[in-house]
N, C-alpha and C positions, 0 to 999 in steps of 0.2 A: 236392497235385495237385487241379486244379479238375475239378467233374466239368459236364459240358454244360449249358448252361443259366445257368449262375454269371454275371454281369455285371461286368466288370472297371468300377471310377474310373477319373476321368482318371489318377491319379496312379500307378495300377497299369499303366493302359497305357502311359504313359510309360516306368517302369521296364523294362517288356515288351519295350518298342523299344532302349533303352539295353542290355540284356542281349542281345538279336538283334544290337545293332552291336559288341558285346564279341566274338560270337563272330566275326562278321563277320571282324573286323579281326583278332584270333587267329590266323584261318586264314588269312589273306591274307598277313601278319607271316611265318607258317612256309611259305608259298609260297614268296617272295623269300628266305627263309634258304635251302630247300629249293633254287632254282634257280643261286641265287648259290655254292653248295658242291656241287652233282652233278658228280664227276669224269666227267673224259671216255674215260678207258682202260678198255677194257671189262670188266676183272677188278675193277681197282676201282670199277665202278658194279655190279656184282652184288655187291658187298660194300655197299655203300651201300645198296643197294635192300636187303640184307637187316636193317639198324638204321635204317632209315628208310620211314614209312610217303608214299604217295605226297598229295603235295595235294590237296583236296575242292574243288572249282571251286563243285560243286553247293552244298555249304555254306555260300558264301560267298553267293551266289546267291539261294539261297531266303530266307535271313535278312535279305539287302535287301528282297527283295519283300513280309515280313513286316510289315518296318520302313516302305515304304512304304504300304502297306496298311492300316496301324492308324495313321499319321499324316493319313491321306488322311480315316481316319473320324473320327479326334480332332479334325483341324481343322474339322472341319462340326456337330461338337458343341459346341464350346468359343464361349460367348455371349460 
């Protein structure tokens, strides 16, 4: 774990970014499993909701804006 202060290379920040759109896409992947399989009978979607944890939007989300964010500063570094 990096502690405050630490200076990431380009090459870490890259990795940074590649890791943020793994999760990115992770989560996105089990959204579309997740919508594409929610029954619509109501016994059986309280049985789903109980072996199924619901989608994280926000996680998808934030880790673009990460990924934007450190590209936005990488490209203004990179000579």
């Amino acid at each position: 774990m990096r502690s405050k202060g630490v200076v990431m290379n380009t090459g870490e920040k890259i990795d940074y970014m590649i890791q943020c759109l793994k999760v990115a896409k992770a989560e996105y992947d089990y959204m579309v499993d997740y919508v594409a399989n929610e029954p619509t009978e109501q016994l059986e979607l309280w049985k789903f909701l109980d072996t199924h944890r619901a989608p994280n939007k926000a996680l998808i989300k934030d880790n673009l804006k990460n990924v934007a964010r450190m590209g936005f500063q990488l490209a203004n570094e990179v000579k």
